[in-house]
C-alpha positions in Angstrom: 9.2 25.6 -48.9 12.3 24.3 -50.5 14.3 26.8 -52.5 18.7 28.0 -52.6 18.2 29.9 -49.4 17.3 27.1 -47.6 13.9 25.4 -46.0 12.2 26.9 -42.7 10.8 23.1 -41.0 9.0 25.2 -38.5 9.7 25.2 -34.1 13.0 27.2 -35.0 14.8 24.5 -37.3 16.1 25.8 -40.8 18.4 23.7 -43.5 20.5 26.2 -45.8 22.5 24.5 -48.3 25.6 25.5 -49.2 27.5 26.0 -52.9 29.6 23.2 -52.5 26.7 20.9 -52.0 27.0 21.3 -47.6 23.9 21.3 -45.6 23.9 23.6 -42.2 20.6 23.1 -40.1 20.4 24.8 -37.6 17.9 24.4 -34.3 18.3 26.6 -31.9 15.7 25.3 -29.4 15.2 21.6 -30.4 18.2 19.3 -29.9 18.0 16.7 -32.9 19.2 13.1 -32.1 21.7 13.3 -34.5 25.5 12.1 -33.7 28.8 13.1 -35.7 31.2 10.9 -37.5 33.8 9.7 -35.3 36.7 7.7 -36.7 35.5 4.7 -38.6 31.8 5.1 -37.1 29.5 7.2 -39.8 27.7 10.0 -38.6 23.6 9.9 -38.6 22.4 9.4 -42.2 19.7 12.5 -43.1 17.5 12.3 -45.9 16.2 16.6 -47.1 15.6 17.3 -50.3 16.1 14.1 -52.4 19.8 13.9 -51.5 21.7 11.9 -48.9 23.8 13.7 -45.7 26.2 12.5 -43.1 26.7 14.7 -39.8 30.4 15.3 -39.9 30.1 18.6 -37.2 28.4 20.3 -34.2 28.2 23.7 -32.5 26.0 24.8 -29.8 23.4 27.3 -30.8 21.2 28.6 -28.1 19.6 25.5 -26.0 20.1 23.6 -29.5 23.0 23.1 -31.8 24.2 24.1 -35.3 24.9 21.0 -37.1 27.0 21.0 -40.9 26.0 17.9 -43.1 27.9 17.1 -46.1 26.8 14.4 -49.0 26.6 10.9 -48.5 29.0 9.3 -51.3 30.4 6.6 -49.8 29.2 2.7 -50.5 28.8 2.1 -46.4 25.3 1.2 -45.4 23.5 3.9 -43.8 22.2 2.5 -40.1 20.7 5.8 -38.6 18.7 7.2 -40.8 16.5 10.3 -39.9 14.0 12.1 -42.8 14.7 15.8 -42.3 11.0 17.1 -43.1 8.1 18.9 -41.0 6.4 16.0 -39.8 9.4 14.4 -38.5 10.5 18.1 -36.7 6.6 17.9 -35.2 7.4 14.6 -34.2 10.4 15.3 -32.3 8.5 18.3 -30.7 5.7 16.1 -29.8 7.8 13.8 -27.7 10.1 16.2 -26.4 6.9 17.9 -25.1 6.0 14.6 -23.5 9.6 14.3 -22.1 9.3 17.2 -20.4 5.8 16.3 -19.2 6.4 13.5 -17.7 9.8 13.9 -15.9 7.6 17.1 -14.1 4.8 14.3 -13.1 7.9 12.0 -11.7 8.5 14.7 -9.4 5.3 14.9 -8.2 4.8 11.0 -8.1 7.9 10.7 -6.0 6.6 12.6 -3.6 3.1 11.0 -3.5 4.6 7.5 -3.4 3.1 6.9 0.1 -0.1 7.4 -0.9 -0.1 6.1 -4.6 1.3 2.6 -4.0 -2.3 2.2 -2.1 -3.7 2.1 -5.8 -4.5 -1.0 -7.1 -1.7 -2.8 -9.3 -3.0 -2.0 -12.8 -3.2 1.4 -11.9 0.0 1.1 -10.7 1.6 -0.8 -14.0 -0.3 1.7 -16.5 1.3 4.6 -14.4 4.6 2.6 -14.8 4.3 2.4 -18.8 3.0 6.1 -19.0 5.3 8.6 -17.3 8.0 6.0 -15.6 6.3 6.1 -12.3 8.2 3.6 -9.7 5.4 1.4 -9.0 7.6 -1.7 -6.7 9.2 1.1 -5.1 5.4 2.8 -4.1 4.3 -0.3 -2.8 7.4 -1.2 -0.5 6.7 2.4 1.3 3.3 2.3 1.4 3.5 -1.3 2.8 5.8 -0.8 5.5 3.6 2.5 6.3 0.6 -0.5 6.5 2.5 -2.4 8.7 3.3 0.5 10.7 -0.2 1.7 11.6 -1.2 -1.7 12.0 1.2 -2.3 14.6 0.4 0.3 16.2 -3.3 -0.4 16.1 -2.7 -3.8 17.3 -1.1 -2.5 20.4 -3.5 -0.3 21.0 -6.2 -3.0 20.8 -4.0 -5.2 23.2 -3.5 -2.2 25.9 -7.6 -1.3 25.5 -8.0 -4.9 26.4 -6.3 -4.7 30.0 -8.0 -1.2 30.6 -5.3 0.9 29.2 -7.4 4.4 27.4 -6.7 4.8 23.7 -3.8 6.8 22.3 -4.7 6.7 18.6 -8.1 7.4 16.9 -10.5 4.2 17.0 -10.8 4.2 13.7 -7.5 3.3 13.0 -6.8 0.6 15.8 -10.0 -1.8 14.9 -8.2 -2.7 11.4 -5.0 -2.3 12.6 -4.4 -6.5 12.9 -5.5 -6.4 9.3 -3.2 -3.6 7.9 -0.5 -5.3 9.7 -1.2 -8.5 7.8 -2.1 -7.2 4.3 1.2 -4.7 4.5 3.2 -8.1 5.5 1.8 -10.0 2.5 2.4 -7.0 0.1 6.0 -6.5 1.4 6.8 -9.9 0.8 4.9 -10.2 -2.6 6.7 -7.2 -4.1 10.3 -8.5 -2.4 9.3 -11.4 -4.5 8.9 -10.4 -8.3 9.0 -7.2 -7.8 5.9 -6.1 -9.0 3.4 -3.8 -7.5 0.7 -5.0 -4.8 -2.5 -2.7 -4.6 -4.2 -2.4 -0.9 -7.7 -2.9 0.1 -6.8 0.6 1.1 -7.6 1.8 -2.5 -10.4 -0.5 -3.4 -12.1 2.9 -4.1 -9.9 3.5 -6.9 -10.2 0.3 -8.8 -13.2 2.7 -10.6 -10.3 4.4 -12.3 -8.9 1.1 -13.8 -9.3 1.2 -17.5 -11.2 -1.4 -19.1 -9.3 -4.2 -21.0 -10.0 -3.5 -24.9 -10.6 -5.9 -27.2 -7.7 -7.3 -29.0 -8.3 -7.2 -32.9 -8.1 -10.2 -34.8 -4.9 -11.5 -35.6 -5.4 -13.9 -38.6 -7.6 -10.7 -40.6 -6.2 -9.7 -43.7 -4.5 -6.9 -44.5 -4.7 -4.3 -47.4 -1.2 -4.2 -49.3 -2.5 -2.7 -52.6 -5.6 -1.0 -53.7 -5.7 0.5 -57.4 -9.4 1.8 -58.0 -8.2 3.5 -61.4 -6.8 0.0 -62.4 -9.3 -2.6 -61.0 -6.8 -3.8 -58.7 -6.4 -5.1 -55.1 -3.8 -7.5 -53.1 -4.6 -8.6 -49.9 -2.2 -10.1 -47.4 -3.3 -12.5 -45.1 -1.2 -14.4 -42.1 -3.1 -17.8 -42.3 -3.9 -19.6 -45.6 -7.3 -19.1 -46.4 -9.1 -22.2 -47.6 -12.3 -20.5 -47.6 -11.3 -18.3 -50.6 -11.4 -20.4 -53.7 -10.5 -19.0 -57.4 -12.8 -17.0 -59.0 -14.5 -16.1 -55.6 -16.3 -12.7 -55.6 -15.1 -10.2 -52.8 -17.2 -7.2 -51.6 -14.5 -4.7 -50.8 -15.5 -0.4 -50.5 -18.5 -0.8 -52.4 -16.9 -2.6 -55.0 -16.6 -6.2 -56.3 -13.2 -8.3 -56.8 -12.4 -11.9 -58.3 -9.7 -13.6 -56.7 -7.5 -14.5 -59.8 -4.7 -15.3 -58.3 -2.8 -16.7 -54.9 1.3 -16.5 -53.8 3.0 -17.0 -50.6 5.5 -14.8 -49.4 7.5 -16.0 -46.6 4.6 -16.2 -43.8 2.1 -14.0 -45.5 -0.2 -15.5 -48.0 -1.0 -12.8 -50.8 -4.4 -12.8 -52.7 -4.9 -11.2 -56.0 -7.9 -10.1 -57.0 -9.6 -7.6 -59.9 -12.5 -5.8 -60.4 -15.6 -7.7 -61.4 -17.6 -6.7 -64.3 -21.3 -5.9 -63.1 -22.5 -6.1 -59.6 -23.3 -9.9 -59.6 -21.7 -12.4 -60.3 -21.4 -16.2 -60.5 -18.6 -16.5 -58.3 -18.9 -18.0 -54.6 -19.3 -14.8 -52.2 -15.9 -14.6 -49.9 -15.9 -13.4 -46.4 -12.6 -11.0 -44.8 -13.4 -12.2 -41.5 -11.5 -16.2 -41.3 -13.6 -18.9 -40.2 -13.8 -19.5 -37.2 -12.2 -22.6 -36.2 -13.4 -25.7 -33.9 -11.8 -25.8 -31.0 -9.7 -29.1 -30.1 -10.9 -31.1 -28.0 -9.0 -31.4 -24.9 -7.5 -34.5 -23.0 -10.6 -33.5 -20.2 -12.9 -33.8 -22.8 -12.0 -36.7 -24.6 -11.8 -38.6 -21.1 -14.8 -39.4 -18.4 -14.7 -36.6 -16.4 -14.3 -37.4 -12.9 -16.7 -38.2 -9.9 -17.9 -35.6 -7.8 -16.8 -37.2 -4.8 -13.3 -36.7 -6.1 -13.6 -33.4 -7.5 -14.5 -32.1 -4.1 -11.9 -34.2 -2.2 -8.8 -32.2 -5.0 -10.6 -29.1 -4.4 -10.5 -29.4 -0.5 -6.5 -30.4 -0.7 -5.8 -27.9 -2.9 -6.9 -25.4 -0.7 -3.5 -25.6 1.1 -1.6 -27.1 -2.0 0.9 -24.7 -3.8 0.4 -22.0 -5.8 0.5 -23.2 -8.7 -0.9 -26.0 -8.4 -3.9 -24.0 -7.5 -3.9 -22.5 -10.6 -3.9 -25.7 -12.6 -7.1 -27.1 -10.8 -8.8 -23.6 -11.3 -8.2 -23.5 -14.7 -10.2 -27.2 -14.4 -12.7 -25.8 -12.6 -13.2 -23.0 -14.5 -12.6 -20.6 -11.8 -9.7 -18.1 -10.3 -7.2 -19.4 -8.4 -7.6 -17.0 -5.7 -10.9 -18.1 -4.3 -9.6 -21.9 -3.9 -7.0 -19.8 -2.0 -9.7 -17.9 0.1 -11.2 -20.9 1.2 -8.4 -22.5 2.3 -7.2 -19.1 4.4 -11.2 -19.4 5.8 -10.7 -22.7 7.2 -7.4 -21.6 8.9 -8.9 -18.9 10.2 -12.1 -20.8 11.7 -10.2 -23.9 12.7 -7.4 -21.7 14.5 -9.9 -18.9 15.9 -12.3 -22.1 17.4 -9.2 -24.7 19.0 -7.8 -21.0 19.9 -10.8 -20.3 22.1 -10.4 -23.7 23.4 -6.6 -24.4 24.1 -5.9 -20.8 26.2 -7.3 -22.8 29.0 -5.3 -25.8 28.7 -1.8 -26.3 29.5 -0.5 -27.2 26.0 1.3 -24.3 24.9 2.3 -25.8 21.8 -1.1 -26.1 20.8 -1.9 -22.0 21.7 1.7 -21.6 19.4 0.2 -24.1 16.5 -3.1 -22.6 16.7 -1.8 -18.6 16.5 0.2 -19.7 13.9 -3.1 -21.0 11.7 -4.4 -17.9 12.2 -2.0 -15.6 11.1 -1.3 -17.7 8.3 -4.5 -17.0 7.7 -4.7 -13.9 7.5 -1.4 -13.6 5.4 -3.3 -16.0 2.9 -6.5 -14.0 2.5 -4.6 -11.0 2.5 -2.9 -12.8 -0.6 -5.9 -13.4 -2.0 -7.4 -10.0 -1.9 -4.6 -8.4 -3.4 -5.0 -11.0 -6.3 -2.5 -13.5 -6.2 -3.0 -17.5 -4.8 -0.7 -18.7 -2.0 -0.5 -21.8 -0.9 -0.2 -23.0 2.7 3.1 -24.1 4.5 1.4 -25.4 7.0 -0.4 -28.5 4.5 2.4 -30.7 6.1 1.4 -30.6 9.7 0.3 -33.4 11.3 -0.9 -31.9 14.5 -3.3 -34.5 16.8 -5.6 -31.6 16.7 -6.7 -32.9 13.1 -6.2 -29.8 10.8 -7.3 -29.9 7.4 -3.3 -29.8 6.3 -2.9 -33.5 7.9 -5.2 -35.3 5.3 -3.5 -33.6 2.1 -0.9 -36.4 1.7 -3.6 -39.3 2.2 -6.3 -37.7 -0.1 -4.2 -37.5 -3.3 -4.3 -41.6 -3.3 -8.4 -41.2 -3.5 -8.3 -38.9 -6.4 -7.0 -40.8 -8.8 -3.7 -41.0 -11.6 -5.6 -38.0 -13.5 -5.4 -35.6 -10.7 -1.8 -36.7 -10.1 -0.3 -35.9 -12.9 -1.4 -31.8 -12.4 -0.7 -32.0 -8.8 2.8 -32.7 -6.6 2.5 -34.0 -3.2 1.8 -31.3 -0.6 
């Protein structure tokens, strides 16, 4: 309670005025974010008691300080303002708390960044917006420690071949070509942009991704003003609505409003309305929820939608087009652009693992480089794809006698049409 000796705002912080209209408040274990006046600079503007303070002075008191406030008389504008009061005192406590809390989980994050950049990305991000955890830097370790026992697993599956007995566990070496690859693709993803890369590692945690919520409407009204005792109530409403009509009746709380009257302010539209005598009414019944609106009809739409021949021919290109050009034609499709990448890493994988098993006989060791390369490409591609993003394929451009898939991107765009064009750039 307020009184002359001063106001107790509870966790240790008390305000004593003085006779000669002063403030002291002193907090011996919270530290206020408040700054003193320095040269032409105002200190923080504090608002106790109905009257208006400016820090002028500060002594340490405990793990807190002791802070003198005197009143704020002069015409500058106040910029930092802070409400002296409990509930801003919890406040401060509250976050502090949280502070605290979280630079004690960053510890323990730091030293679990091997195994927490495993987790898939969202997990990842969310820990990043919670408590400051370094999600790029978790995944650059835990991908080079990918790469690392994939290598490792690799050579062991090369010595086992010539007869050599295993030196790490078998259950490490099988996937080691594939850890290699997927902790390749994430090092290079997150040198990238910088964001984090989950592993098939931690598939098992993608049960602890939260669920995406529902975003409220944005075009509902809002209350600004409800006056039972007076019959009153404004609405304020982003969008005009044309549904409501004058002298439209509005079921609001279990009572009944006329819209009487309708202003616009700035971007908001504001709707007046009072009480309605009676429970009917003559009135047209008005909805809150706005009306849902038609959808325009897209270019797509408007137009004959193209043949299937040529819809399969873009989709077979864009297999091994760019990125985002993958994206485009999935968002035609109506389908993620990931899987147009997956197919295209598929038929790499086939095409190179097939002319592979066919070429290590021959003399052509330009075909045995051309067809590795397919196949680690790849793999680098589906490794893409699992970890969410689309890649496209640098190899679209090759022209190899062996007749790739790649070779007949440049020809097919000329079948599909001006349409496709226009989404599309050569590959």
């Amino acid at each position: 309670m307020t009184s002359l000796t001063g106001e107790d705002l509870g966790h240790g912080v008390y305000a004593s005025p003085g006779t000669g209209g002063e403030l002291t408040v002193t907090s011996p274990r919270l530290d206020l974010p408040w700054h003193t006046a320095e040269g032409q600079v105002p200190g923080t503007a504090v608002l106790w008691g109905g009257h208006s303070y400016e820090v002028v002075g500060r002594t340490d008191a405990g793990s807190g300080a002791r802070w003198t406030l005197r009143r704020w008389d002069e015409p500058t504008a106040m910029r930092n303002v802070f409400n002296l009061d409990r509930e801003s005192v919890r406040d401060l406590v509250a976050k502090s708390e949280t502070e605290a809390r979280n630079r004690h989980t960053r510890v323990w994050a730091t030293l679990l960044l091997p195994v927490l950049g495993f987790a898939p990305a969202a997990l990842q991000k969310e820990w990043a917006n919670e408590w400051g955890f370094a999600a790029d830097r978790a995944t650059l370790v835990s991908a080079i420690i990918e790469m690392l026992v994939g290598a490792a697993g690799t050579i062991q599956l090369a010595a086992a071949a010539f007869g050599a007995d295993f030196f790490i566990p078998p259950l490490l070496a099988v996937p080691g070509p594939f850890l290699f690859v997927f902790g390749a693709a994430r090092l290079a993803m997150v040198f990238g942009d910088g964001e984090p890369v989950g592993s098939p590692v931690g598939a098992p945690l993608l049960l602890m991704v939260p669920k995406a919520e529902a975003e409220p409407e944005r075009d509902a009204p809002t209350l600004r003003s409800l006056k039972e005792d007076e019959g009153t109530l404004v609405l304020a409403s982003p969008i005009l609505r044309k549904d409501w009509d004058r002298d439209g009746l509005l079921r609001y709380r279990d009572g009944q409003y006329r819209l009487v009257r309708t202003e616009q302010e700035g971007r908001l539209w504001v709707y007046h309305f009072e009480r309605s005598a009676g429970r009917g009414g003559t009135g047209r019944a008005l909805q809150l929820r706005p009306p849902v609106a038609a959808p325009l009809p897209s270019k797509a739409v408007e137009s004959a939608p193209p043949s299937f021949l040529r819809t399969m021919l873009m989709t077979a290109v864009l297999t091994l087009g760019p990125a985002a050009d993958q994206e485009r034609w999935a968002a035609e499709l109506g389908i993620k652009a990931v899987w147009l990448t997956a197919i295209g890493a598929g038929s790499e994988l086939i095409g190179g693992v097939t002319n592979l098993n066919n070429d290590l006989g021959s003399s052509h060791p330009l075909l045995i480089l051309l067809d590795f390369y397919l196949v680690g490409e790849g793999l680098l591609r589906l490794a893409s794809a699992l970890a969410g993003r689309p890649i496209g394929s640098v190899a679209r451009s090759s022209t190899s006698a062996r007749g790739y898939a790649s070779a007949f991107a440049n020809p097919l765009l000329f079948l599909v049409g001006p349409r496709v064009q226009r989404s599309t750039v050569l590959l």
